[in-house]
N, CA, C and O of each residue as an XYZ file, in Angstrom:
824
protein
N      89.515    132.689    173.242
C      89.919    132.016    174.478
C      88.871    130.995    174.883
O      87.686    131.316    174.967
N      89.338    129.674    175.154
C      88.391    128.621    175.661
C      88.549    128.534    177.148
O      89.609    128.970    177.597
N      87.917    128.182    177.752
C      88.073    127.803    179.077
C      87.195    126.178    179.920
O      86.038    125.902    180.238
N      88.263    125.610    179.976
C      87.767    124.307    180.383
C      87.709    123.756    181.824
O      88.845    123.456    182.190
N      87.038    123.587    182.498
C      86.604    123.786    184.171
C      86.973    121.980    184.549
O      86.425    121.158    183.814
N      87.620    121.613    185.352
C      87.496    120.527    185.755
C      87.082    120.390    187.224
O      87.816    120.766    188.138
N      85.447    119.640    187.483
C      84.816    119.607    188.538
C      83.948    118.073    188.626
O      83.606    117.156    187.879
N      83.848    118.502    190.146
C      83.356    117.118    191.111
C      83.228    117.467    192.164
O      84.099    118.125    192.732
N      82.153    117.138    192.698
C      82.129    117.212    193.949
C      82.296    116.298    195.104
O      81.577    116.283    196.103
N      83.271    115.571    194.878
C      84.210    114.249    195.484
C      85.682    114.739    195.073
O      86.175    115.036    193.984
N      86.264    114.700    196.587
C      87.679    115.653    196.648
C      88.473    113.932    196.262
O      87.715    112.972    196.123
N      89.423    113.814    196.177
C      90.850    112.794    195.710
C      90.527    112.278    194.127
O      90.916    111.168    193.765
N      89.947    112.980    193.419
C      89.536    112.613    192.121
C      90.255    112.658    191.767
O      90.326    111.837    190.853
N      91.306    113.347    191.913
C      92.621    113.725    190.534
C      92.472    115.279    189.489
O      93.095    115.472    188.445
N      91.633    116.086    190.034
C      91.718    117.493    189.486
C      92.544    117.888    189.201
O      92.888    118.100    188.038
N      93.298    118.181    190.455
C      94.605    119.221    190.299
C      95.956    118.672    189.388
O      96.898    119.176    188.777
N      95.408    117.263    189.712
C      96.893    116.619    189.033
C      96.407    116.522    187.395
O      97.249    116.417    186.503
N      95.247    116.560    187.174
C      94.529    116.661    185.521
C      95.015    117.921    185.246
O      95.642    118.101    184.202
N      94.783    118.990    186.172
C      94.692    120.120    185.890
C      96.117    120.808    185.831
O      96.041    121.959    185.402
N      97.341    120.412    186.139
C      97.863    120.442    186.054
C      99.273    120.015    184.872
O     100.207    120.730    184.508
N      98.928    118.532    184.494
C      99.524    117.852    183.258
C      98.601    118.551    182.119
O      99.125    118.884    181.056
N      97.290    118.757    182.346
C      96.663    119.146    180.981
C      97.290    120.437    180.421
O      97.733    120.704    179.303
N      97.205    121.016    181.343
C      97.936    122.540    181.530
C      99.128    122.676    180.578
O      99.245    123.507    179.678
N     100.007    121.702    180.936
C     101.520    121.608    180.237
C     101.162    120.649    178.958
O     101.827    120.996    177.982
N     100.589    119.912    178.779
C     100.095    119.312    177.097
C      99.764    119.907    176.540
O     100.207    120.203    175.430
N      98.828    120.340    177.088
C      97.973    121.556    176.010
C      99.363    123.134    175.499
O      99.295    123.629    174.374
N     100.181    123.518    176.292
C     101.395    124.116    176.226
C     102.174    123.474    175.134
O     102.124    124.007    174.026
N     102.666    122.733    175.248
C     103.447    121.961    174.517
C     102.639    121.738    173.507
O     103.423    121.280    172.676
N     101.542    121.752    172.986
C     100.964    121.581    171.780
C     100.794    122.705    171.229
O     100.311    122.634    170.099
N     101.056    123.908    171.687
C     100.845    125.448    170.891
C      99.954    126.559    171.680
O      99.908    127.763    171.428
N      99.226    125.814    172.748
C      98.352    126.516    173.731
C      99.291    127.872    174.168
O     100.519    127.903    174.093
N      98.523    128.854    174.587
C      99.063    129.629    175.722
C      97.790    129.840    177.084
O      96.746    130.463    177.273
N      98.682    128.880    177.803
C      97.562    128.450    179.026
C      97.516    129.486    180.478
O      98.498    129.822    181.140
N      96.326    129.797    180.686
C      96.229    130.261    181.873
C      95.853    129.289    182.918
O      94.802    128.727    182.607
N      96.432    128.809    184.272
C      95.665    128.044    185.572
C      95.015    129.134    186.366
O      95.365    130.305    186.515
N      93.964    128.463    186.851
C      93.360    129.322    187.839
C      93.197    128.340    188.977
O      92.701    127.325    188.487
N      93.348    128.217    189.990
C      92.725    127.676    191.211
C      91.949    128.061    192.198
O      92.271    128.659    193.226
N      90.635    127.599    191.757
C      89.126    127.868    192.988
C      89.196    127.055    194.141
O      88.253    127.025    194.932
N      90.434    126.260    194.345
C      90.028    125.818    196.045
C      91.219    126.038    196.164
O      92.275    126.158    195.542
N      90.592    126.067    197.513
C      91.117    127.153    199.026
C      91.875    126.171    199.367
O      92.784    126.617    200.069
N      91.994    124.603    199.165
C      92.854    123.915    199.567
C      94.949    123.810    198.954
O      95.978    123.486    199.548
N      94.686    124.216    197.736
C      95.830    125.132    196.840
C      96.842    124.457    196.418
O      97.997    124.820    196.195
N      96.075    122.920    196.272
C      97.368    121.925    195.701
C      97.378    122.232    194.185
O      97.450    121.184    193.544
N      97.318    123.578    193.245
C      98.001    124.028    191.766
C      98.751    125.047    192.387
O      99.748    125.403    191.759
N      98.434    125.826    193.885
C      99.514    127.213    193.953
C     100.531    126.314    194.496
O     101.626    126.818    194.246
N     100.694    124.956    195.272
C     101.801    124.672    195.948
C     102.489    123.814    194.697
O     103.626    123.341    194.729
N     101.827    123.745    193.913
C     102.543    122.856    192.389
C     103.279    123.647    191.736
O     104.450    123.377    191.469
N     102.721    124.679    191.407
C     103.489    126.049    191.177
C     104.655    126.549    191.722
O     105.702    126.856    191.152
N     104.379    126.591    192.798
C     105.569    127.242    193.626
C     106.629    126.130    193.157
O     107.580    126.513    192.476
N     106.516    124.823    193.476
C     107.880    124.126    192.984
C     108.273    124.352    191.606
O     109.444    124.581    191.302
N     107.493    124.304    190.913
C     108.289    124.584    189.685
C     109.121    125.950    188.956
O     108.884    127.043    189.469
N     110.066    125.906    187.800
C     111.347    126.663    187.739
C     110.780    127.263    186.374
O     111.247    128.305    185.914
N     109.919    126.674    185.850
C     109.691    126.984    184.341
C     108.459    127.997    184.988
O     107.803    127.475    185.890
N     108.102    129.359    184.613
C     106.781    130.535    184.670
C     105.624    130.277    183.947
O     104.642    131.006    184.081
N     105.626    129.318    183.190
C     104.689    129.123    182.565
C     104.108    127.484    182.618
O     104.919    126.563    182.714
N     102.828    127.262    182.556
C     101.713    127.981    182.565
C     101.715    129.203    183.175
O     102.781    129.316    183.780
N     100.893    130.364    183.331
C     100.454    131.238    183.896
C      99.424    130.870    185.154
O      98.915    129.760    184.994
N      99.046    131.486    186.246
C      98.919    130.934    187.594
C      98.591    132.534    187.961
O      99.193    133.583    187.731
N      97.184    132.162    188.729
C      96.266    132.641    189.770
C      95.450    131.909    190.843
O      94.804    130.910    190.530
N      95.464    132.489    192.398
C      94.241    131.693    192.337
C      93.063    132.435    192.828
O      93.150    133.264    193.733
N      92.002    132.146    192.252
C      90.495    132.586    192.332
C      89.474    131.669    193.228
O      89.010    130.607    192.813
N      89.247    132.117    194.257
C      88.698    130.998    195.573
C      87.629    131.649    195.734
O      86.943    130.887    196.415
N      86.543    133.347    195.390
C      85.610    133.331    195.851
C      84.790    133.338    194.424
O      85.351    133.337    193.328
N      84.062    133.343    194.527
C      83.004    133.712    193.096
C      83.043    135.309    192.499
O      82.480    135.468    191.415
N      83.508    136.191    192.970
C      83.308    137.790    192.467
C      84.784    137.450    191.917
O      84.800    137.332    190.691
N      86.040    137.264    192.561
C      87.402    136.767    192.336
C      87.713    135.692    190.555
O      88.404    136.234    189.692
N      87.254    134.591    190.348
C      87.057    134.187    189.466
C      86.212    134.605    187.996
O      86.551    134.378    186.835
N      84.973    135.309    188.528
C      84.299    136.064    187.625
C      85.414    137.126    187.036
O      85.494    137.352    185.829
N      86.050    137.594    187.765
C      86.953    139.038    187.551
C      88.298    138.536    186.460
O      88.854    139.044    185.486
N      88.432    137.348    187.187
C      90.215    137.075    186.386
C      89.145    136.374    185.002
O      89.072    137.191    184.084
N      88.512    135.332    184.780
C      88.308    135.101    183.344
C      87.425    136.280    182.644
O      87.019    136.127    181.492
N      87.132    137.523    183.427
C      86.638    138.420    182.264
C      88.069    139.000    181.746
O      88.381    139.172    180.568
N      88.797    139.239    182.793
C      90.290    139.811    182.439
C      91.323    139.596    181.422
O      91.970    140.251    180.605
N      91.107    137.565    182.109
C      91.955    137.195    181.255
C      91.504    137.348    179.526
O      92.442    137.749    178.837
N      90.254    137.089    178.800
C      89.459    137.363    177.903
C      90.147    138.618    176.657
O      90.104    138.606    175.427
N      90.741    139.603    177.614
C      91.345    140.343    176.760
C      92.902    140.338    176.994
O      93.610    141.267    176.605
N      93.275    139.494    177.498
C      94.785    138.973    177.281
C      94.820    137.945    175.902
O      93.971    137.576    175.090
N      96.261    137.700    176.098
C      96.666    136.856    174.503
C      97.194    135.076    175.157
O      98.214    134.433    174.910
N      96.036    134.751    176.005
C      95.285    133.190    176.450
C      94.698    132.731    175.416
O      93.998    133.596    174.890
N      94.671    131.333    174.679
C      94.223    130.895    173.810
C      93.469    129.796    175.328
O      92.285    129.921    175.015
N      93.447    129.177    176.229
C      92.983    128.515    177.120
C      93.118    128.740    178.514
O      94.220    129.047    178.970
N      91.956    128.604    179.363
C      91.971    128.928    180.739
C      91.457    127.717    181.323
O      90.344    127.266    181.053
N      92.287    127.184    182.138
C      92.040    125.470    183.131
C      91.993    126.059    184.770
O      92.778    126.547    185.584
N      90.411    125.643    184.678
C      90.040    126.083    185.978
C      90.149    124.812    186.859
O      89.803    123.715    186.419
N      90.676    124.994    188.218
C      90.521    123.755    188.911
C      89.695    124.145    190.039
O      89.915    125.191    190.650
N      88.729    123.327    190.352
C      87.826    123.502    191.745
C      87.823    122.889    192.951
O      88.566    121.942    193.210
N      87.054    123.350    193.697
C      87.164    122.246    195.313
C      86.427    120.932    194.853
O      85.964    120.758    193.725
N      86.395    120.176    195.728
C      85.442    119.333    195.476
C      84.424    119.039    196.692
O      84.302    118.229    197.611
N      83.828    120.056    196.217
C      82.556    120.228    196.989
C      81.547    121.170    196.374
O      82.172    121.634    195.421
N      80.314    121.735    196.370
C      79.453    121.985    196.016
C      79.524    123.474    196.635
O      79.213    123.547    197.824
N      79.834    124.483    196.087
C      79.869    125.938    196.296
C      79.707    127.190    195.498
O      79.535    126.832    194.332
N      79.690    128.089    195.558
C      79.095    129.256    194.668
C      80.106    129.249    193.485
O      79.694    129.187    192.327
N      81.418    129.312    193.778
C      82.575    129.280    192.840
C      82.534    127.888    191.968
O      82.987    128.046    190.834
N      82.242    127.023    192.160
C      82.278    125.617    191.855
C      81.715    125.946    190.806
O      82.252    125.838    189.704
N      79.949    126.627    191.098
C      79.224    126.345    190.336
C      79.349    127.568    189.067
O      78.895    127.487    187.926
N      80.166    128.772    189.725
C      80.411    129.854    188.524
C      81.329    129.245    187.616
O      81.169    129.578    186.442
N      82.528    128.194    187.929
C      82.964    127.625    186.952
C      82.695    126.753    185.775
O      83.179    126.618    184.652
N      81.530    126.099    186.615
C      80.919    125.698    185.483
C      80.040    126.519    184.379
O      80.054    126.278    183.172
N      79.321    127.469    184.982
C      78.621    128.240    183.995
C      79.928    129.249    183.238
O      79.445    129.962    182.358
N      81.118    129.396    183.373
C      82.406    129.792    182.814
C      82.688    128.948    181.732
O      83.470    129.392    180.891
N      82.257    127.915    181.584
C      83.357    127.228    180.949
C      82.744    127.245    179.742
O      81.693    127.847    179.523
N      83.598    126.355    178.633
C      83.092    125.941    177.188
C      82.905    124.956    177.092
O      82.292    124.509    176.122
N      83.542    123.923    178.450
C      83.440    122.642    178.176
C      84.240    122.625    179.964
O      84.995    123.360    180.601
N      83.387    121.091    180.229
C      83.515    120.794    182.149
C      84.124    119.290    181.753
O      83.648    118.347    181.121
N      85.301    119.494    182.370
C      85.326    117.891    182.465
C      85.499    117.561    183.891
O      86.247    118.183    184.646
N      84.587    116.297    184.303
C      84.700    115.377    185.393
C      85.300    114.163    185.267
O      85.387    113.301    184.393
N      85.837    114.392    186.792
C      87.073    112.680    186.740
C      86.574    112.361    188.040
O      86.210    113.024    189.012
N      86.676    111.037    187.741
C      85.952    109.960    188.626
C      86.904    108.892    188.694
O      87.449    108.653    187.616
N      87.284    108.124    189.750
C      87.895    107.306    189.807
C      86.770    105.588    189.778
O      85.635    105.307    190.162
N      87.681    104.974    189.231
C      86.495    103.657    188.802
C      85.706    102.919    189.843
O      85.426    101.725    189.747
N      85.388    103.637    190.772
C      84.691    103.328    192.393
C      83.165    103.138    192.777
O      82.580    104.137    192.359
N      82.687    102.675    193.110
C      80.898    102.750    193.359
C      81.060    104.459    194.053
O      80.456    105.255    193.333
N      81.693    105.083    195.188
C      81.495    106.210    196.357
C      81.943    107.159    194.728
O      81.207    108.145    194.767
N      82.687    107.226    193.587
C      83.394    107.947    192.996
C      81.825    108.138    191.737
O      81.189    109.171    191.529
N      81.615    106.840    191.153
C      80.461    107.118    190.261
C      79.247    107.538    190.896
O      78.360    107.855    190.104
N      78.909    107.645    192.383
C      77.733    108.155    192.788
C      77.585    109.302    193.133
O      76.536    109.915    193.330
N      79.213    109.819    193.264
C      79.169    111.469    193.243
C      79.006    112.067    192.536
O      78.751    113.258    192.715
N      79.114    111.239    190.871
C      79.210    112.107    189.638
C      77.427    112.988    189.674
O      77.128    114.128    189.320
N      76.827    112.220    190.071
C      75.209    112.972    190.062
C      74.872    113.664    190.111
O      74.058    114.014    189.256
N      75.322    114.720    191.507
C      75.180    116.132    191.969
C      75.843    116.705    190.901
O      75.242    117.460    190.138
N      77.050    116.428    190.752
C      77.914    117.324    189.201
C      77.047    117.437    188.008
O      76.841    118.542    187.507
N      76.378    116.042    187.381
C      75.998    116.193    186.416
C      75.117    117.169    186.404
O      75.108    118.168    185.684
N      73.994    116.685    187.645
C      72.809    117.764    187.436
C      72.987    119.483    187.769
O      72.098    120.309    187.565
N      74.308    119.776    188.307
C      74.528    121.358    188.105
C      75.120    121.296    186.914
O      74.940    122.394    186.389
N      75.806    120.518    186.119
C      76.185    121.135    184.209
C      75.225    121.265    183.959
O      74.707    122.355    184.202
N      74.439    120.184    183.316
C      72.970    119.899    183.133
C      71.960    121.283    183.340
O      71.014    121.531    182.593
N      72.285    121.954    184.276
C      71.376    123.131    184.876
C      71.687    124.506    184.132
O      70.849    125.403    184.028
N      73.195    124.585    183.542
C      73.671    125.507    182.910
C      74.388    125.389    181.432
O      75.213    126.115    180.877
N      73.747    124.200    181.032
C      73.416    123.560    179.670
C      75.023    123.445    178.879
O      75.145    123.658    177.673
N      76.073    123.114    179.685
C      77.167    123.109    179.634
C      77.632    121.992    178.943
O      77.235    120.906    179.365
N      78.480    122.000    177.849
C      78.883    120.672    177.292
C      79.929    120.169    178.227
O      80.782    120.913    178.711
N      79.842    118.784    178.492
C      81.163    117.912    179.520
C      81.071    116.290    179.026
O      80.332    115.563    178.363
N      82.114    116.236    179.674
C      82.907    114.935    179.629
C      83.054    114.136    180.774
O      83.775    114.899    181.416
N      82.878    113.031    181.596
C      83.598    112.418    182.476
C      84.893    111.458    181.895
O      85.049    110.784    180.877
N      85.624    111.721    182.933
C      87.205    110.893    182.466
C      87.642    109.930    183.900
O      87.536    110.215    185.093
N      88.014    109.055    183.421
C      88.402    108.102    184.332
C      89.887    108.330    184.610
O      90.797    108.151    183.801
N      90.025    108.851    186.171
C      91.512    108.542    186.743
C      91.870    107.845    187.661
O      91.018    107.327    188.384
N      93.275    107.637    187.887
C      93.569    106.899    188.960
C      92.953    105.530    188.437
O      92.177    104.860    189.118
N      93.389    105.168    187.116
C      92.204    103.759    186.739
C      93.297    103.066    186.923
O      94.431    103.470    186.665
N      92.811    101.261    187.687
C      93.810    100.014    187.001
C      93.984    100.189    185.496
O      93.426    100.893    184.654
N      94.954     99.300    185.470
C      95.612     99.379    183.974
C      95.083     98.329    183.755
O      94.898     98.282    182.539
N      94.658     97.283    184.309
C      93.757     95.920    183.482
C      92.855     95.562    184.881
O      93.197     95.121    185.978
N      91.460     95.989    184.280
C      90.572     95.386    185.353
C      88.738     95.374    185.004
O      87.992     96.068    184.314
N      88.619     94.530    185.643
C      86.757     94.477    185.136
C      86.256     95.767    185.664
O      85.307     96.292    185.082
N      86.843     96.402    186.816
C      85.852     97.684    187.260
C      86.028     98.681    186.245
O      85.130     99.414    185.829
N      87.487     98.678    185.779
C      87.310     99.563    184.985
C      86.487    100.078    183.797
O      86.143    101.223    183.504
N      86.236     98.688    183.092
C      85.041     98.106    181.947
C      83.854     98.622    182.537
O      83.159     99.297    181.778
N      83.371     98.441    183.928
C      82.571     98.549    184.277
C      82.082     99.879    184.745
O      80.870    100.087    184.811
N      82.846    100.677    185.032
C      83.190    101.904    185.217
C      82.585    102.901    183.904
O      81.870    103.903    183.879
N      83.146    102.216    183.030
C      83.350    103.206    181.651
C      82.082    103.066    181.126
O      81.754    103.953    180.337
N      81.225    102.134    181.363
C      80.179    101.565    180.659
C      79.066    102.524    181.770
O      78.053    103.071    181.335
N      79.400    102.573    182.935
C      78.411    103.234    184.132
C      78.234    104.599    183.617
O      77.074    104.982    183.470
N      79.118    105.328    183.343
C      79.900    106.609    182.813
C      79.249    106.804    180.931
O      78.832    107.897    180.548
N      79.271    106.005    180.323
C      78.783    106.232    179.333
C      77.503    106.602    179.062
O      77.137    107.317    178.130
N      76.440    105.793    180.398
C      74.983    105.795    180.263
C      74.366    107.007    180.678
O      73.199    107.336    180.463
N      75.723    107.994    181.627
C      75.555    109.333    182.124
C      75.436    110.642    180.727
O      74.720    111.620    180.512
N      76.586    109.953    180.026
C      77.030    111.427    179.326
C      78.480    110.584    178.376
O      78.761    109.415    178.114
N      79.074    111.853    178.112
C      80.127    111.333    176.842
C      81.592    111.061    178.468
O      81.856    111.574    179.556
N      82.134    109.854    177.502
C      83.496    109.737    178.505
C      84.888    109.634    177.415
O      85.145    108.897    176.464
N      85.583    110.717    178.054
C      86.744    110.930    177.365
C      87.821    109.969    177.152
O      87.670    109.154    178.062
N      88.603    109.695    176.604
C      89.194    109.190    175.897
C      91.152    109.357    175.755
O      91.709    110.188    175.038
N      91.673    108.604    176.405
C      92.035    107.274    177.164
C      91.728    107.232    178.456
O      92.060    108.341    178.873
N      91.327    106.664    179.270
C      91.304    106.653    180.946
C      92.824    106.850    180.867
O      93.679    106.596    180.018
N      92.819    107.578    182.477
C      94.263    107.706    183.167
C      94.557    107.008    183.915
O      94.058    106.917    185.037
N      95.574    106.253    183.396
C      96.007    104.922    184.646
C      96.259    105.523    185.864
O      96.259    106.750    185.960
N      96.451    104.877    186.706
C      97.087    105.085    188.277
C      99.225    104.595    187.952
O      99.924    103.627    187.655
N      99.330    105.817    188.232
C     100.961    105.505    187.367
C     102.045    106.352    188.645
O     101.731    107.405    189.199
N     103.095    105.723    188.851
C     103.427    106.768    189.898
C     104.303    107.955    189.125
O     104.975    108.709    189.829
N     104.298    108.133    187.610
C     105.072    109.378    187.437
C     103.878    110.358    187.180
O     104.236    111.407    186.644
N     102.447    110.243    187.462
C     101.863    111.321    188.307
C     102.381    112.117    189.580
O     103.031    113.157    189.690
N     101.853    111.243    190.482
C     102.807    111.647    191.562
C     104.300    112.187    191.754
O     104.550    112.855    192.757
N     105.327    111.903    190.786
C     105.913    111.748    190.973
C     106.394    113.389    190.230
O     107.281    114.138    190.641
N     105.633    113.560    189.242
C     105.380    115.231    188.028
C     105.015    116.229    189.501
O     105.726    117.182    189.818
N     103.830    115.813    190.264
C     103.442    116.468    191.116
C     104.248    117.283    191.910
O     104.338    118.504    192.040
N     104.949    116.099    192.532
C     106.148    116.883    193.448
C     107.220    117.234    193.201
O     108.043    117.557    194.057
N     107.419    117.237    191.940
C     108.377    118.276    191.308
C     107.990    119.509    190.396
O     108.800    119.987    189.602
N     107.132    119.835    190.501
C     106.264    120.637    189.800
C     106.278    120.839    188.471
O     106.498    121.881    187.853
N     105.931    119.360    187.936
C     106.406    119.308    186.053
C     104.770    118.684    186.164
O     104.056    118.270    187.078
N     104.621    118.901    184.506
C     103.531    117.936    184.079
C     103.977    116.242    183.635
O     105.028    115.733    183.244
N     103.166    115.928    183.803
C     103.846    114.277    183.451
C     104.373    114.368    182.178
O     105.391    113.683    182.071
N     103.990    115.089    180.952
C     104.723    114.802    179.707
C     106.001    115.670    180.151
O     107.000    115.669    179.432
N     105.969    116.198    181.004
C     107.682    116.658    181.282
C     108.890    116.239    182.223
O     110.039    116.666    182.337
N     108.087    115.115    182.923
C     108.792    114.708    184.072
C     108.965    113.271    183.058
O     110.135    113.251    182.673
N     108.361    112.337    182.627
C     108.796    111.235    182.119
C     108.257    111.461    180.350
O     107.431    110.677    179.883
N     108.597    112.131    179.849
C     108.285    112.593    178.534
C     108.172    111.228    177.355
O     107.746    111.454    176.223
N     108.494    110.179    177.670
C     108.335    108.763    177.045
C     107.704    107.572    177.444
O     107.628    106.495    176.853
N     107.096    108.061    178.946
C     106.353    107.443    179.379
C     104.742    107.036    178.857
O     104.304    107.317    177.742
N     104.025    106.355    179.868
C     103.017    105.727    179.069
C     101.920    106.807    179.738
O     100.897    107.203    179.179
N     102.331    107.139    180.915
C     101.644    108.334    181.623
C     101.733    109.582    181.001
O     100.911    110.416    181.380
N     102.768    110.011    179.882
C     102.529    111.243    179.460
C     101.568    110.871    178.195
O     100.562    111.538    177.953
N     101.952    109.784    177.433
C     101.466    109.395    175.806
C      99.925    109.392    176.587
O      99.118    110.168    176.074
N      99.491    108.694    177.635
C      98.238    108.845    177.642
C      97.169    110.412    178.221
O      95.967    110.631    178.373
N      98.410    111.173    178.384
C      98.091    112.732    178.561
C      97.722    113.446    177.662
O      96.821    114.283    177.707
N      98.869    112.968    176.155
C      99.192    114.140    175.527
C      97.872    113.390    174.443
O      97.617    114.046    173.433
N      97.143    112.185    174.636
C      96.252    111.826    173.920
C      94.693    112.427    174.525
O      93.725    112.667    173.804
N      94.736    112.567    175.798
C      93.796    113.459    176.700
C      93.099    114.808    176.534
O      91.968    115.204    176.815
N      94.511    115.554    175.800
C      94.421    116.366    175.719
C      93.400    116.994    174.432
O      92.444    117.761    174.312
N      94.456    115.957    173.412
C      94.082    115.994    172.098
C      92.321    115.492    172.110
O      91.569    115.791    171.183
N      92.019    114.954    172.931
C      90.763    114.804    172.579
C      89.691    115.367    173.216
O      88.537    114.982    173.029
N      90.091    116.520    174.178
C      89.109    117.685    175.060
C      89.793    118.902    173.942
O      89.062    119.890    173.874
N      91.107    118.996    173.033
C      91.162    120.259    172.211
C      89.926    120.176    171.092
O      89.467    121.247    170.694
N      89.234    118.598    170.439
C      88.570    118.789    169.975
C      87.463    119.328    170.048
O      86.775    119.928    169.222
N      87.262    118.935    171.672
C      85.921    118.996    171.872
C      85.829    121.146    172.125
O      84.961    121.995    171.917
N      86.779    121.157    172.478
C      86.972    122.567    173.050
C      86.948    123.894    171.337
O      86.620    125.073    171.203
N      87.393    123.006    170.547
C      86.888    123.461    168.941
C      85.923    123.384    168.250
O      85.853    123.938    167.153
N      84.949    122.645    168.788
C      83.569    121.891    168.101
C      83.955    121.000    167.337
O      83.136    120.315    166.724
């Protein structure tokens, strides 16, 4: 079982909605996925609730003894992956997810307030010698910040591979409680999911 933590401590990043489409790619590619949700704010339990399909699998884990408990649990279940989503803020659970994981990915939107938050994040992976990724969401689809963005992001650490445009069949997966490769399955928003994915399964394999 792998378990891949997506954190920041800058809330409108796009977690839940990562954490959510990754969830169902990684499914659709052969995964059997567990979600967990560490904030108390509960936009994966209210994503959940809309949706008709039971799977992914869905908990949520909001204190630190709570989360410790479900990924020792889950560990001896038949989970090939566990996608943790966090608050975005700096807290005991935040930081047990990261020392949980096999691999942290951070999403940042292509912003000066978005790349200066990445700092505090880096230096708690950094602290628990955690392999991660930053990923660009909510990106223009043609723009110099973005270039500029990716290049800011590179000098930090490794950056994953495609940025996520700003697309409205995000939003749009959201509130129907599908992942984007299931709500527009030919879209450019899922192809650049189901390529997302494929390239955190590597990293999540060595």
């Amino acid at each position: 079982m792998k378990v891949l933590s997506l954190v920041t401590q800058k809330g409108g990043s796009g977690k839940s909605t990562l954490a959510a489409s990754l969830a169902v790619a990684a499914q659709e590619a052969g995964e059997r996925v567990f979600l967990l949700d560490a904030d108390r704010q509960g936009t994966l339990a209210r994503w959940v609730d809309r949706r008709t399909n039971p799977e992914p699998a869905f908990d949520n884990a909001t204190t630190l003894a709570e989360l410790e408990k479900a990924v020792e649990l889950l560990a001896s279940q038949p989970y090939s992956l566990v996608i943790i989503d966090t608050a975005g803020a700096d807290n005991p659970t935040t930081t047990a997810a990261i020392r949980l994981a096999d691999f942290c990915l951070v999403p940042a939107r292509p912003t000066p307030a978005d790349l200066e938050a990445t700092q505090p994040t880096l230096e708690a992976i950094q602290a628990t010698r955690r392999k991660f990724a930053f990923v660009l969401s909510q990106a223009p689809t043609r723009s110099a910040r973005l270039t500029e963005a990716a290049s800011a992001l590179r000098l930090l650490g490794i950056l994953a591979e495609p940025p996520i445009a700003q697309r409205t069949d995000h939003q749009d997966a959201m509130g129907m409680g599908l992942g984007v490769t299931e709500q527009n399955p030919n879209g450019k928003a899922a192809e650049e999911m189901r390529q997302l994915w494929a390239w955190v399964s590597k990293k999540l394999k060595g």
